[in-house]
N, C-alpha and C positions, 0 to 999 in steps of 0.2 A: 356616511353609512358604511359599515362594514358587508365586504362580499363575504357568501357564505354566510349570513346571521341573516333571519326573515327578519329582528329586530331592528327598525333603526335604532342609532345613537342616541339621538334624541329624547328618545321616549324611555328609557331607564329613568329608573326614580328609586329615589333613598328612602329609609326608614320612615317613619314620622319624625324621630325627633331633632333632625335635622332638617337646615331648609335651601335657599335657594343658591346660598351660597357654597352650601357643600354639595348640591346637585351640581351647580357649574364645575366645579373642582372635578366629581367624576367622571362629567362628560366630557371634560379636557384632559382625563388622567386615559380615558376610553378613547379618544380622537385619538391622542397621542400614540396609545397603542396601536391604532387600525394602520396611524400614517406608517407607523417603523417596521409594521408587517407586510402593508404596502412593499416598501421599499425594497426590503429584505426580497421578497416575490419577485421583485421588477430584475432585483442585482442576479438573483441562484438565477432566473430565464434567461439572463441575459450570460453566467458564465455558462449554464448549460451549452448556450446556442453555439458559443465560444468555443466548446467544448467539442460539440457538434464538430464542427467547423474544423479545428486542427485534425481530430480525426479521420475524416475522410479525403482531408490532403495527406494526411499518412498513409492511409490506404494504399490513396493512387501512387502515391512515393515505393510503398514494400512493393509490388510487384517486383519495377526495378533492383531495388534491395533486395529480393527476394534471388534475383540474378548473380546479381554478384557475390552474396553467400555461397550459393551452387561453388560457385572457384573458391572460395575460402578455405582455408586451413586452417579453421580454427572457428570454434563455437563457443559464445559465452553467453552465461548468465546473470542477471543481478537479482539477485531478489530481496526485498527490501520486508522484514517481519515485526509487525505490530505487535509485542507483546502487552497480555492486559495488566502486570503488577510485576513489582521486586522479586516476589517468589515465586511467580510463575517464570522471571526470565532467571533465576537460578536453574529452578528445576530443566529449562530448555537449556540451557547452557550444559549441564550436564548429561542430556539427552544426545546434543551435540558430542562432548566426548569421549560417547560410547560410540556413536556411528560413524565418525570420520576415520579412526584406525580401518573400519571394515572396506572403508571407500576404497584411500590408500592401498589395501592389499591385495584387494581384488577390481582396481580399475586403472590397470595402466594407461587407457587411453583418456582417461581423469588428469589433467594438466595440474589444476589449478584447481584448490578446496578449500577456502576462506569463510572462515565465519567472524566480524567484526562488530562494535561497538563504538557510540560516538565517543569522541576523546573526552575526558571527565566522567565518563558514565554514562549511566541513561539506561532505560529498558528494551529499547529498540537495539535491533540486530541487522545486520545485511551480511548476508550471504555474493561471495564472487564464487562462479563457478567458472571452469573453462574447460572445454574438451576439444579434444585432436579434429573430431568433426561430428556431424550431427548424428552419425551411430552409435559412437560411445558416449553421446547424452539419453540415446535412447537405452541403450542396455543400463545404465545407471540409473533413470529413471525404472525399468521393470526389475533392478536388483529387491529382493526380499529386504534387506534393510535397511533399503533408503524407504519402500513402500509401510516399514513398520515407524521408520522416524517422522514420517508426513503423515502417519495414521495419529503418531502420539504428541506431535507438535501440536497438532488442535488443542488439546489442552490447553494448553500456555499462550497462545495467541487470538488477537482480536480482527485480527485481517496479514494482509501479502501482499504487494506487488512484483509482478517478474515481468522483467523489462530482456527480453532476449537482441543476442545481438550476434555479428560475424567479425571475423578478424577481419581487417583493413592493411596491418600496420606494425610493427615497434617489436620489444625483445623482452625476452627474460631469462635474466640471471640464473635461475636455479638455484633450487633449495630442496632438502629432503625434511625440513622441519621449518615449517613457517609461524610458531608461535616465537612472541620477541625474549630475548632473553629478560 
């Protein structure tokens, strides 16, 4: 019997001009479905739980984290952007290089301003952010157009992830133009 349905399985019945062998057919084509929706319910509860779970040992983990950023010199971001089609990640793409010059000019304490693509393509984007520390992520976030590029990016995308982090560690080069030749 399926949960959620006051019907049982059972008691579905075909047309007239069919008989018992294509009622059995249904109610094993209906079984079949209750079992894989079953299962499906049993898997999504059980990575929610999972889910749950890594979580809140994250938690307890950022406080600590939370510590040792305080010393850090250096704040970054990733943020990972779901666009929904080909022409909407043109159109973002473009959107992108209108706003990054403005970053650039007026965010020295702006390190580091990446927008990438999987190798071969693809409509998804990640963004690498990096700042001096977490006041020049704040004045970059209240600049007027980044707050007009995050107004207009909705268009074009179907979700985000931003995965923030502190510097630990390692170097860089320097570049004043990070597109490749």
């Amino acid at each position: 019997m399926l949960t959620n349905n006051p019907t049982p399985v059972k008691h579905i019945r075909t047309a007239a001009p069919y008989g018992a062998r294509a009622r059995s057919r249904v109610l094993a084509a209906v079984t079949t479905v209750g079992v894989l929706a079953g299962t499906l319910l049993a898997q999504s509860s059980a990575y929610a739980a999972e889910r749950d779970d890594r979580s809140t040992r994250a938690t307890s983990k950022s406080v600590h984290a939370a510590d040792d950023c305080a010393k850090s010199s250096g704040f970054a971001l990733v943020v990972d952007l779901y666009l929904k089609d080909a022409a909407a990640a043109r159109a973002y793409d473009r959107l992108v290089a209108r706003t990054v010059p403005k970053i650039q000019a007026n965010e020295p304490n702006t390190l580091v301003y990446t927008e990438n693509q999987p190798v071969g393509g693809g409509i998804d984007r990640v963004q690498y952010e990096l700042y001096r520390d977490e006041t020049a992520f704040t004045f970059h976030s209240n600049a007027s157009y980044v707050q007009e590029y995050v107004a207009e990016r909705e268009k074009y995308i179907v979700g985000y992830k931003v995965t923030k982090y502190c510097l630990v560690g390692g170097f860089d080069r320097g570049s004043s133009d990070t597109r490749p030749n």
